[in-house]
C-alpha positions as CSV (number, residue, x, y, z in Angstrom):
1,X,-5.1,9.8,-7.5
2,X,-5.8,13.7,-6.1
3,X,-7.6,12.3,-3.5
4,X,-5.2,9.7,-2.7
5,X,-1.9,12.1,-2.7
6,X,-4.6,14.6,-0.5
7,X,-4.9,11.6,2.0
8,X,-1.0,10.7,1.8
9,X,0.2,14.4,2.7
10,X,-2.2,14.4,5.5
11,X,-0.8,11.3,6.9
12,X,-3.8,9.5,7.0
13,X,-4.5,6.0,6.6
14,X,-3.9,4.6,2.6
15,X,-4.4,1.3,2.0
16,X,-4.1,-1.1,-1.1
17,X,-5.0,-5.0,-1.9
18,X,-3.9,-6.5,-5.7
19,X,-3.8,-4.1,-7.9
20,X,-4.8,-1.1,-5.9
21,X,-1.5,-0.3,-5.4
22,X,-1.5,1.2,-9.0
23,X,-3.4,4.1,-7.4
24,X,-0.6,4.6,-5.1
25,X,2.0,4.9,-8.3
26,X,-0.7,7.4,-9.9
27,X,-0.3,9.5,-6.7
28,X,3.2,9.9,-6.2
29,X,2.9,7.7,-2.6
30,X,5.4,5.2,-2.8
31,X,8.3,7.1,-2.9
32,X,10.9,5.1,-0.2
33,X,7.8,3.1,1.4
34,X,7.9,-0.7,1.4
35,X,5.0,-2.5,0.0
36,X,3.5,-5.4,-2.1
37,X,1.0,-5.6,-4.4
38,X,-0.1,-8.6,-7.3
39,X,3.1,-9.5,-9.0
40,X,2.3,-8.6,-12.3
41,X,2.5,-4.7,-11.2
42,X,5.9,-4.9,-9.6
43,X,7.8,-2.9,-12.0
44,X,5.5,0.0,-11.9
45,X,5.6,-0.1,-8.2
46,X,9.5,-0.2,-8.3
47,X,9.2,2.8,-11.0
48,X,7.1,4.7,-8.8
49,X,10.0,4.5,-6.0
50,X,8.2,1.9,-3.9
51,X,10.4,-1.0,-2.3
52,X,8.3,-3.7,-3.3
53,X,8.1,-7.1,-0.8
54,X,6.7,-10.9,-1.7
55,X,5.1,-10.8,1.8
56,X,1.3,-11.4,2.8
57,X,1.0,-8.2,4.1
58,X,3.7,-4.9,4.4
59,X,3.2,-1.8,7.1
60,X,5.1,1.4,6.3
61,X,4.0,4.3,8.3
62,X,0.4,5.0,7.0
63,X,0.5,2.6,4.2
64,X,-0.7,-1.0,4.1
65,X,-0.4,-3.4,1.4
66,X,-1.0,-6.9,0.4
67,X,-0.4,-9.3,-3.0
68,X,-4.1,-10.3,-3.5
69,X,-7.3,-11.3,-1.8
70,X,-5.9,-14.8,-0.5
71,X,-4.2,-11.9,1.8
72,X,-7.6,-10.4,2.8
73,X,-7.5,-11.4,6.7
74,X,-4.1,-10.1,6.9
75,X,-4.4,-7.0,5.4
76,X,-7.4,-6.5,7.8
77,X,-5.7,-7.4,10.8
78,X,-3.3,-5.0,9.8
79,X,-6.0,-2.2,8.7
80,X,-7.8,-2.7,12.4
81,X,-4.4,-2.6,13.9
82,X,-3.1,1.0,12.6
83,X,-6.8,2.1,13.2
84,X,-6.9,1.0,16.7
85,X,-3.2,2.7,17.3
86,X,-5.0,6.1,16.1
C-alpha cells in the first residue's frame, strides 16, 4: 500500500479491477473519489471514504475502477484513454 499512496500523491495513474480496490483502502486513496469495485468489498470502500458506484467502470481524476473481470474491456478502454490523455 506504500507504493500505492507513493503513486496516489504523485498523481500518477492507480488503477483497480474486483478486489484490487482493497489496496486502495490500505493506502489511504479513496478519500472523496468515486469508484466501484466487487460488491462484496463495498463497505470497506465506503469506510475508506470512497463514494462507491454499481457502474462497469468509474473515472475519477487518476483513478480507475471496475466491479470484476466481466468489466475487463471497459476498464481498458478507460486505462488506454487516461494514458493517451497523458
Amino acid at each position: 500500500s506504500a507504493i500505492m499512496a507513493a503513486i496516489n500523491a504523485r498523481g500518477g495513474l492507480v488503477a483497480a479491477i474486483c478486489h484490487g480496490l482493497w489496496c486502495c483502502c490500505s493506502a489511504n486513496v479513496l478519500r472523496g473519489k468515486r469508484c466501484t469495485s466487487f460488491f462484496a468489498i463495498k463497505d470497506d470502500v465506503v469506510n475508506a471514504g470512497g463514494v462507491w458506484e454499481d457502474s462497469e467502470v468509474v473515472v475519477d481524476g487518476n483513478l480507475i475502477s471496475s466491479r470484476k473481470p466481466a468489466d475487463l474491456p471497459a476498464f481498458m478502454r478507460a486505462c488506454i484513454q487516461v494514458l493517451s490523455a497523458q
